[in-house]
Phi, psi and omega in degrees: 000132168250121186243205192210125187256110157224061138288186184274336187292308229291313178293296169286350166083012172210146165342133186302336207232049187236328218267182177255169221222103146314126202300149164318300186282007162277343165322279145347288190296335178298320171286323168260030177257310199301090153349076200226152163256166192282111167257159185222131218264118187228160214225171176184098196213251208223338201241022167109174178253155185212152146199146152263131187295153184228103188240348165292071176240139179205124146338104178295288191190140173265000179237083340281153168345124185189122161233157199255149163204140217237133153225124155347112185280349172278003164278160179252053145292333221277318173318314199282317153018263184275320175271346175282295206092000182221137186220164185236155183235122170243109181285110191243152191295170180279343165323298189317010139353301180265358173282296169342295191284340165288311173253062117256021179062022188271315195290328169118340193292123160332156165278348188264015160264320191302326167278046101317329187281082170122172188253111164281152172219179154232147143278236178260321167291358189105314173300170169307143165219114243255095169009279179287351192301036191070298166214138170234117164241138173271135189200169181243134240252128180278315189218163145247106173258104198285126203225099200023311189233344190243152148286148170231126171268132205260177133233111170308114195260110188299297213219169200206157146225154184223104219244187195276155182290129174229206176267129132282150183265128180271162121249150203207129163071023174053056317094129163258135186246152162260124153239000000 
C-alpha cells in the first residue's frame, strides 16, 4: 500500500512550530509589489448593507463558477457578512479612484453614505451591484474559512454583468494604477 505523508515534518523536514517565519512587515512590503486589481466587494442581507475596497480576490473555479474574496476579521464589515452571506465583486475600471477610496474608509465617510457615490443596482442575491463596474459578479457564500487575521468567503457566482471594457485599476506600490 502506498501513501502520501503530508505532514508538516515530512514537507519541510522540521516540527511544525520550529520552521521560520518571514518577519511580517517585509511580508508586506513584499506584498505591495504584487500588482492586483482593485475592487469593491458590497454585502446586503438580514445583518444590513455593507462594502469594503478589495484587491484579495481570486478565481476558484469555472466548474462551477467559484471566487475567493479575503476579508480582515477586525473590520467591521465581517458580522455583516458573516450573517448575509451573500456578497457581489465590482471590479472597477480606472476612473473609479475615488470610488476606491470611499470604501476603503480613506474619505471618512459612515457605510450607510458610502453607496451615495456611484450607481447601484442588484442582481440575484441582492448585493449591491455597482452600474459601471467592469465586472459585477454576484455570489453566494458555499464556505468561510477563517485563515490567521482574515475570513477567506468562498463564493458560488449566481449572476455575472458585464459593462463596456475599459482600463482597469490597479493597485501596485501602495499606490492606484491605471492599466
Amino acid at each position: 500500500m502506498s501513501w502520501i505523508d503530508n505532514s508538516p515534518q515530512a514537507i519541510w523536514g522540521v516540527e511544525p512550530f520550529e520552521r521560520a517565519l518571514a518577519e511580517p512587515a517585509l511580508f508586506r512590503e513584499a506584498m505591495s509589489r504584487l500588482g492586483a486589481a482593485v475592487h469593491i466587494i458590497t454585502t446586503q442581507g438580514s445583518a444590513g448593507k455593507a462594502g469594503f475596497t478589495a484587491t484579495a480576490v481570486a478565481s476558484v473555479s469555472d466548474s462551477p463558477p467559484t471566487v475567493l474574496v479575503c476579508l480582515n476579521r477586525k473590520s467591521q464589515i465581517t458580522p455583516v457578512m458573516r450573517e448575509n452571506k451573500v456578497f457581489c465583486v465590482n471590479t472597477l475600471a480606472s476612473h473609479d479612484e475615488e470610488l476606491a477610496n470611499v470604501f476603503a474608509g480613506r474619505t471618512g465617510q459612515f457605510m450607510a453614505d458610502r453607496f451615495n457615490a456611484g450607481n447601484w443596482t442588484t442582481l440575484e442575491t441582492g448585493a449591491p451591484a455597482l452600474t459601471n463596474a467592469i465586472a459585477a459578479i454576484d455570489c453566494r457564500v458555499l464556505e468561510m474559512k477563517s485563515v490567521a487575521t482574515h475570513d477567506i468567503y468562498f463564493g458560488e457566482v449566481a449572476a455575472i454583468k458585464l459593462a463596456n471594457a475599459e482600463k482597469a485599476l490597479v493597485y501596485h506600490d501602495r499606490a492606484y494604477k491605471h492599466v
